[in-house]
C-alpha positions as a printed Julia matrix, in Angstrom:
257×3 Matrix{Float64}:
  -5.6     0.39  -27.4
  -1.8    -0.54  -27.88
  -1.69   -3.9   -29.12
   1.82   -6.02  -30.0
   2.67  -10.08  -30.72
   5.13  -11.22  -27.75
   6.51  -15.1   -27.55
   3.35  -16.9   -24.95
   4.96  -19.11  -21.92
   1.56  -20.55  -19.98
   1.75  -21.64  -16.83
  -0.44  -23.33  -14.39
  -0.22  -20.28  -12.21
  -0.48  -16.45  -12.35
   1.65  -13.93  -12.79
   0.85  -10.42  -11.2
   2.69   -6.91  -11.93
   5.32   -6.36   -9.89
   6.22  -10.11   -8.72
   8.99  -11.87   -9.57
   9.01  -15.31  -11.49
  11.65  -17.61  -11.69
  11.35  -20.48  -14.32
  13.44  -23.83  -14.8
  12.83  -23.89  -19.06
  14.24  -27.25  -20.18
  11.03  -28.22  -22.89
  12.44  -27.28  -26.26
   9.79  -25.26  -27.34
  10.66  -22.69  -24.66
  14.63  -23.19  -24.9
  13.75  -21.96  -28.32
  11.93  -18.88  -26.98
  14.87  -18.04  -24.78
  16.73  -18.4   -27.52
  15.12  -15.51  -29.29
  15.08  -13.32  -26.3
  18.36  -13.26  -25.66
  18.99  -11.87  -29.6
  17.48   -9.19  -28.14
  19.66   -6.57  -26.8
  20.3    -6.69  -23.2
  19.46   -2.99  -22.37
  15.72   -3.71  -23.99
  12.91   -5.46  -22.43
  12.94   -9.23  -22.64
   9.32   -9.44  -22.97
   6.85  -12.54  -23.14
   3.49  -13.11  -22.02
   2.43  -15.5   -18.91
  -0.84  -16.55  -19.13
  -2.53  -19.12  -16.8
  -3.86  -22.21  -18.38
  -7.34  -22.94  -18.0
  -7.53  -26.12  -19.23
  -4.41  -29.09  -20.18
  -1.37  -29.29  -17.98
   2.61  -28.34  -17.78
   4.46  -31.48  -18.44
   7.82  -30.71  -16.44
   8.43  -32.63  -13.57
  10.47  -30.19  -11.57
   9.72  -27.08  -10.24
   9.99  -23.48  -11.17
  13.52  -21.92   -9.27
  14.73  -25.44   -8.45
  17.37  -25.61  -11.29
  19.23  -28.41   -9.29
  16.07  -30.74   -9.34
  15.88  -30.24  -13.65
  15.28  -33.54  -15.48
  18.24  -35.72  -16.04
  16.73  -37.02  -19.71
  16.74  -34.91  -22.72
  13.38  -33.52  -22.91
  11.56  -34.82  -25.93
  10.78  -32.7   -28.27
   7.0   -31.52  -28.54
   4.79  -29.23  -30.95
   4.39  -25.58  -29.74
   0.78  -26.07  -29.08
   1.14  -29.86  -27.52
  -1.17  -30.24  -24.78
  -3.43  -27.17  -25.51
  -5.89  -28.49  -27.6
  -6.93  -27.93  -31.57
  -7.18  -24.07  -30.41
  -4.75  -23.3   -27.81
  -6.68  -19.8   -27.44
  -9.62  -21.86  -25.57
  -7.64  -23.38  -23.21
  -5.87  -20.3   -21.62
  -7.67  -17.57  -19.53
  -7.8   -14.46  -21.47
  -6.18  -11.97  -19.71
  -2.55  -12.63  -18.56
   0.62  -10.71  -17.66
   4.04   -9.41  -19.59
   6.98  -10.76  -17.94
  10.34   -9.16  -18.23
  13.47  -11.6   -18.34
  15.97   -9.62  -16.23
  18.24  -12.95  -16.39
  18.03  -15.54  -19.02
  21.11  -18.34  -18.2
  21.81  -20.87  -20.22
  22.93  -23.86  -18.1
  25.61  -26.35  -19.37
  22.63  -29.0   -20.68
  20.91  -26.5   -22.76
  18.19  -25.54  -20.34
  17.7   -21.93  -19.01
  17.44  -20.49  -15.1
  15.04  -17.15  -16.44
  14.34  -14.59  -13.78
  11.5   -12.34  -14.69
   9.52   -9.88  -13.55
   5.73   -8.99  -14.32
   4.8    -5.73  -15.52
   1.84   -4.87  -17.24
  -1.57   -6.89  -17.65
  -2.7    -7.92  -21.06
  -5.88   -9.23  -23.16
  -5.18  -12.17  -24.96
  -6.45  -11.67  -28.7
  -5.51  -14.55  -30.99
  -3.03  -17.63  -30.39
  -0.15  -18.44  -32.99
   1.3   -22.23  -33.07
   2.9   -21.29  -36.38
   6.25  -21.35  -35.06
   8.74  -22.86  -32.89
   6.92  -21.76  -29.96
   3.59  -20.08  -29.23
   2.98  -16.22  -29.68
   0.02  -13.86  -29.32
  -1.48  -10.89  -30.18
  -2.46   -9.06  -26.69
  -3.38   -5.95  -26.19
  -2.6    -3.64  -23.07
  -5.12   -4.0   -20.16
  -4.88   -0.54  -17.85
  -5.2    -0.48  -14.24
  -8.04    2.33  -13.31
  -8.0     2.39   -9.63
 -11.83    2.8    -9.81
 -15.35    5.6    -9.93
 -18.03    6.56   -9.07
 -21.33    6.63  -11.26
 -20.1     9.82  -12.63
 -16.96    8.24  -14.09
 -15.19   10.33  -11.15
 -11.82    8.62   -9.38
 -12.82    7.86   -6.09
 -10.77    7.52   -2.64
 -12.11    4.19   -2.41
  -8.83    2.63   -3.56
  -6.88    4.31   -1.08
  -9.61    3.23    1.8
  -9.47    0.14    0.8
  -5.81   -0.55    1.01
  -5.54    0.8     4.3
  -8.07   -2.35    5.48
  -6.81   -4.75    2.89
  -3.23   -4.27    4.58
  -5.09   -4.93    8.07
  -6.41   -8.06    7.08
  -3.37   -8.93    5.41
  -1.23   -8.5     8.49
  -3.92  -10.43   10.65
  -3.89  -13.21    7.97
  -0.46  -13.64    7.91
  -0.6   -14.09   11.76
  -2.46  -16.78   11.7
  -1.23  -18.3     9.02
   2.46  -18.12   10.07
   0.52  -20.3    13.41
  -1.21  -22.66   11.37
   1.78  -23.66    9.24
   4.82  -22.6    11.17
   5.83  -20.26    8.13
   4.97  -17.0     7.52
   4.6   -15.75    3.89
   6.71  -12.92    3.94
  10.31  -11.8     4.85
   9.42   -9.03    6.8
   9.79   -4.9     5.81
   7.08   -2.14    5.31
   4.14   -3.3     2.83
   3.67   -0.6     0.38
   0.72    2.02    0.09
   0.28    2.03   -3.43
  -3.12    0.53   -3.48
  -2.82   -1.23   -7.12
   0.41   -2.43   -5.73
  -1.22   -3.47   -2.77
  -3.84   -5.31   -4.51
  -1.49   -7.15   -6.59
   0.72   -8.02   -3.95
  -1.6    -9.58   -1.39
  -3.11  -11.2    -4.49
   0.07  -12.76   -5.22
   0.48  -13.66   -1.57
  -2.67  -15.1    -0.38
  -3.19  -19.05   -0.45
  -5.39  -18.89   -3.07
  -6.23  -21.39   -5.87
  -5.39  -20.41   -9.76
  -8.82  -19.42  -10.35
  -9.45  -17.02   -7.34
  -5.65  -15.69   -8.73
  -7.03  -15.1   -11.79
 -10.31  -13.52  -11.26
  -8.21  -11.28   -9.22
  -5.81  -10.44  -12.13
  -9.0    -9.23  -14.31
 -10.38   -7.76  -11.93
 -11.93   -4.11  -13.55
 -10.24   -2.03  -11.47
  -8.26   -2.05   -8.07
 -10.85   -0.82   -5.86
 -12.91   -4.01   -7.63
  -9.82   -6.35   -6.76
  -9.34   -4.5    -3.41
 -12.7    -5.63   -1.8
 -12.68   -9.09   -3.17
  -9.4    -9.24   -1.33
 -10.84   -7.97    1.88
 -13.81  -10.2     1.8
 -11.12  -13.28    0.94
  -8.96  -12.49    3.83
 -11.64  -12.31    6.57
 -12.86  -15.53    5.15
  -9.91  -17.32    5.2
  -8.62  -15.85    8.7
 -11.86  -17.04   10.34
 -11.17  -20.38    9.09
  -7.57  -20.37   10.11
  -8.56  -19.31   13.48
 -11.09  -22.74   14.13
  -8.26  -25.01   12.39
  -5.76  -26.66   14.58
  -4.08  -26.97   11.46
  -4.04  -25.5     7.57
  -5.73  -28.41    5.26
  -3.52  -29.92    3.04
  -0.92  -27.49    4.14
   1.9   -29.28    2.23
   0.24  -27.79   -1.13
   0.78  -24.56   -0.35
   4.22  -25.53   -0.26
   4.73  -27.51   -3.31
   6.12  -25.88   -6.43
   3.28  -24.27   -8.29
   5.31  -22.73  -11.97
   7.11  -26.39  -13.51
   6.75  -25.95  -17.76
């Protein structure tokens, strides 16, 4: 198993492969980490983990892709492992996601607009608070799309993503009713079906835990029929709701650091 020490960024939220994350970085620790990535050459990957924080909280009080909102006093200055706990390692879920800064721009105030992208998942195997910022050791988490007893790839996947992308489409529907939005721009959804599972994963209304359980899922076939049974639940609920529940959450930024 390939196993490599990137710079760690948690997040109360969770980053799946293929999804783009923009972040509003003004805490020093991470302005130090941006730092560092951008000493890396700008043809090679800008790599850092995302991880999801189980326990402890972001401190920002502005929003992830809202650089106009960013905090108008200098942050102060805090300990790469503030608000984590005695052993950071316990308070973040295990299994997390590399994210690939595409765009790292400094702003005139010394905070950074980062566009990134995720790309592979990854096992979280020790925390380091050593330095200016946090690091880990992870090691590479593959995406089997799923067997049979026999250890045999199945079709299942492929099933599975046809009626994932069903319910997806009828979820959407009556979401877009409840809450007078819909969640996507429009286009063809794609047929890949680890893609698929990531990106209606991504998608979905879901709390940070579901997110996550979804992110380790074993396999996509696995994370494929959670989906399914998630989106029939949540469209039947939608459909005897005059209105989403605290529908103004879903809206709220969910990524400040």
């Amino acid at each position: 198993m390939t196993t490599a020490r990137l710079p760690l960024f948690p997040l109360n939220a969770v980053l799946f492969p293929g999804l783009v994350l923009p972040l509003n970085v003004f805490e020093e620790r991470y302005r130090a980490m941006m730092r560092e990535l951008l000493e890396i050459d700008e043809d090679a990957p800008r790599r850092f983990v995302v991880v999801a924080i189980r326990d402890g909280r972001e401190t920002a009080p502005t929003a992830t892709g809202m650089p106009d909102t960013a905090a108008t006093a200098p942050p102060a200055e805090r300990a790469p492992a503030d608000g984590f706990g005695p052993d950071p390692i316990q308070t973040f879920h295990r299994v997390g996601c590399v994210a690939d800064a595409a765009k790292i721009r400094e702003r005139a105030d010394g905070s950074y607009e980062v566009l990134a992208t995720g790309t592979t998942r990854v096992r979280l195997l020790s925390v380091d608070a050593s330095g200016p910022f946090l690091t880990a050791e992870v090691e590479d988490l593959p995406e089997n799309p799923g067997a049979d007893e026999d250890d045999t790839p199945t079709d299942e996947a492929g099933a599975l993503a046809e009626g994932v992308l069903r319910a997806f489409r009828s979820y959407q529907k009556r979401l877009a009713g409840a809450s007078e939005r819909s969640l996507t721009t429009g286009g063809d959804l794609p047929d890949d079906p680890s893609v698929v599972s990531y990106l209606v994963a991504a998608a979905a209304v879901l709390d940070v835990p579901t997110k996550q359980r979804l992110l380790q899922a074993p396999d996509t076939a696995t994370r494929l029929r959670e989906e399914l049974a998630l989106l029939r639940k949540e469209t039947a609920v939608i459909r005897h709701l005059p209105s989403l529940p605290a529908a103004d959450l879903t809206r709220d930024p969910t990524h400040p650091n």
